[in-house]
C-alpha positions as CSV (number, residue, x, y, z in Angstrom):
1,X,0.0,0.0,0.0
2,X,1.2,3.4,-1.4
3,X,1.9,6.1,2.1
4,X,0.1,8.9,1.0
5,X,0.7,10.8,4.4
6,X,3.2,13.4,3.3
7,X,1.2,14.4,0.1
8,X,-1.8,15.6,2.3
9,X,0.8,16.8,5.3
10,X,0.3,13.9,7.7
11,X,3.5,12.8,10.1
12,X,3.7,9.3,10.0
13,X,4.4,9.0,14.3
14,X,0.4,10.6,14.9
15,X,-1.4,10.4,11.5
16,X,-2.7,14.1,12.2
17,X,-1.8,17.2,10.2
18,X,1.9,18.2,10.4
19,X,1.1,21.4,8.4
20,X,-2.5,22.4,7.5
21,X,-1.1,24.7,4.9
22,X,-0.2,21.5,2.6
23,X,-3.6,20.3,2.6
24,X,-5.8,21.2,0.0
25,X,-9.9,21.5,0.8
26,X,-11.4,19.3,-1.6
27,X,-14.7,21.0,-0.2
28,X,-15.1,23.3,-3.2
29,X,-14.4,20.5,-5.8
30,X,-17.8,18.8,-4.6
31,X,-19.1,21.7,-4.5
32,X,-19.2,22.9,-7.9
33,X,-19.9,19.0,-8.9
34,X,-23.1,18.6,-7.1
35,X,-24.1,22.0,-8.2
36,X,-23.6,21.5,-11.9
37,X,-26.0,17.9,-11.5
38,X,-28.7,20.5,-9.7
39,X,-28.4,23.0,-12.0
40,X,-29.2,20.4,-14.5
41,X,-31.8,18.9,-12.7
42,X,-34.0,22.0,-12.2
43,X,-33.7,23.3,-15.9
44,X,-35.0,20.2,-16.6
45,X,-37.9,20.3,-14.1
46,X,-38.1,24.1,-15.7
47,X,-38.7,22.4,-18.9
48,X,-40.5,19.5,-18.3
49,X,-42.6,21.8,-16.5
50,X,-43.4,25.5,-18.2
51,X,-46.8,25.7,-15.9
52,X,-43.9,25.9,-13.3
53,X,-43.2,29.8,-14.4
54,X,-46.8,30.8,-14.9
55,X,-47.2,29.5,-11.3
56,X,-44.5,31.7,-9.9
57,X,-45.7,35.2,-11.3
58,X,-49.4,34.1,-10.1
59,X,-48.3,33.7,-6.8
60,X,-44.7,34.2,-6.2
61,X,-45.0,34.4,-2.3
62,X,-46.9,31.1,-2.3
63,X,-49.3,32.6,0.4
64,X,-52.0,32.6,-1.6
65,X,-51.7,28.8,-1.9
66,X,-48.6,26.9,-1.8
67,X,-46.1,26.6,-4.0
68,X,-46.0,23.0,-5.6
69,X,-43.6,20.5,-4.9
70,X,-41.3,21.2,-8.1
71,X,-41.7,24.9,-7.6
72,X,-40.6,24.5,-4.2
73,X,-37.3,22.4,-5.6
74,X,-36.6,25.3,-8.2
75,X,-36.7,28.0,-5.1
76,X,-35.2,26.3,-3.3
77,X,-31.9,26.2,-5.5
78,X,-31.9,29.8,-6.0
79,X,-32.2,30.6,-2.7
80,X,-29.0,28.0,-1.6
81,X,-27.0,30.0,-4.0
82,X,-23.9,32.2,-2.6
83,X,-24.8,36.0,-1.7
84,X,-22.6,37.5,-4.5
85,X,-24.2,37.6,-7.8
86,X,-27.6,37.2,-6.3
87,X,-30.6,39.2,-7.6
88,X,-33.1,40.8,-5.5
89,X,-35.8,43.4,-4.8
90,X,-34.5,47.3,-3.9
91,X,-37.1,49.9,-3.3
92,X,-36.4,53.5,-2.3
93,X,-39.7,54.4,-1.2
94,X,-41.8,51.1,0.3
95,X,-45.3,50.4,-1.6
96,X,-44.1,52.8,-4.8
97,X,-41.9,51.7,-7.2
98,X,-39.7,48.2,-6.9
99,X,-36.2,47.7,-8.8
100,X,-33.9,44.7,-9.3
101,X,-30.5,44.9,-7.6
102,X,-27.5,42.5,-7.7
103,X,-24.6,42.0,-4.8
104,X,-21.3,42.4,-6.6
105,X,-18.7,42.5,-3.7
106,X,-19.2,42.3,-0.1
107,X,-18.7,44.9,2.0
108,X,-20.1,47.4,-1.1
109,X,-23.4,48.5,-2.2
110,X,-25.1,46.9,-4.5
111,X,-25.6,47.9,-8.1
112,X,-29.1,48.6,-8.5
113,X,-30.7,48.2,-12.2
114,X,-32.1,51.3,-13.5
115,X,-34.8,49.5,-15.8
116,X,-37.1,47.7,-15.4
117,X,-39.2,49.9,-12.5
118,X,-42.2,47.6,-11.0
119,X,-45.1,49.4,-9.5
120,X,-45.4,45.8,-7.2
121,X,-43.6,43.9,-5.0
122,X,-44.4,40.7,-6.2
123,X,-43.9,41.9,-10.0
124,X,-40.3,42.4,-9.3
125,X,-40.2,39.1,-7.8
126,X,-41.2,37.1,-10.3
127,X,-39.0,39.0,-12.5
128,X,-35.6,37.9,-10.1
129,X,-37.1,34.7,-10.4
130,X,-36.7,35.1,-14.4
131,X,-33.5,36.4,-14.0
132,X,-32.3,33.8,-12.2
133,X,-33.3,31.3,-14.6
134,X,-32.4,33.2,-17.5
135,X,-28.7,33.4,-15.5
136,X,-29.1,29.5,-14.9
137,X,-29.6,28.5,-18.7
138,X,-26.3,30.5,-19.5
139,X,-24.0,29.1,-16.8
140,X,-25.5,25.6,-17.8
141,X,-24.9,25.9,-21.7
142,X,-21.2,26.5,-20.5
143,X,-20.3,24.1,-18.8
């Protein structure tokens, strides 16, 4: 059997970590593998499932009657995503007029979409929700 301990910086007296620094966090790796099999997954549920969409801009808060199963999976994934790069609803004035903003780097303010304006809430949010898919179909077409 191959020792494999000082590749990942192991000691061979304790079998613990000699030197953090030499090992590499395979975290990310798994990361971007499961995400590219959901990401596949719910364009295909997206497709598979166009009443999906309609759904969403009907009731995109789901309190008017809850959200389907798949629907639930789709927002589910968007909502998992990481902070920067995410969409979501600005307003300057509450109850007037809605717009679509974006994180771009923590610790700054985010950029904040001049057009479209939405005279409702829940019109801007069923137009992240667009967004996000229209986002999805580009990062999945490249990879």
């Amino acid at each position: 059997m191959k020792d494999i301990s000082n590749n990942i910086g192991l000691t061979k007296s304790n079998g613990r970590l000699s030197n953090p620094n030499d090992y590499q966090d395979k975290g990310n790796d798994w990361y971007e593998y499961y995400d590219n099999k959901r990401r596949h997954e719910i364009l295909s549920i997206l497709r598979k499932h166009p009443e999906i969409i309609k759904e969403h801009e009907e009731n995109p808060l789901g309190y008017r009657k809850h959200h389907s199963l798949l629907l639930q999976r789709v927002l589910n994934y968007f909502r998992m995503q990481p902070v920067l790069g995410k969409y979501f609803i600005y307003s300057d004035d509450y109850w007037k007029e809605y717009r679509i903003a974006v994180n771009v780097e923590l610790g700054q303010r985010p950029k904040i979409l001049e057009e479209p304006v939405f005279d409702s809430e829940e019109e801007a949010m069923h137009a992240v929700f667009l967004k996000r898919i229209e986002d999805l179909e580009k990062l999945t077409t490249r990879s």
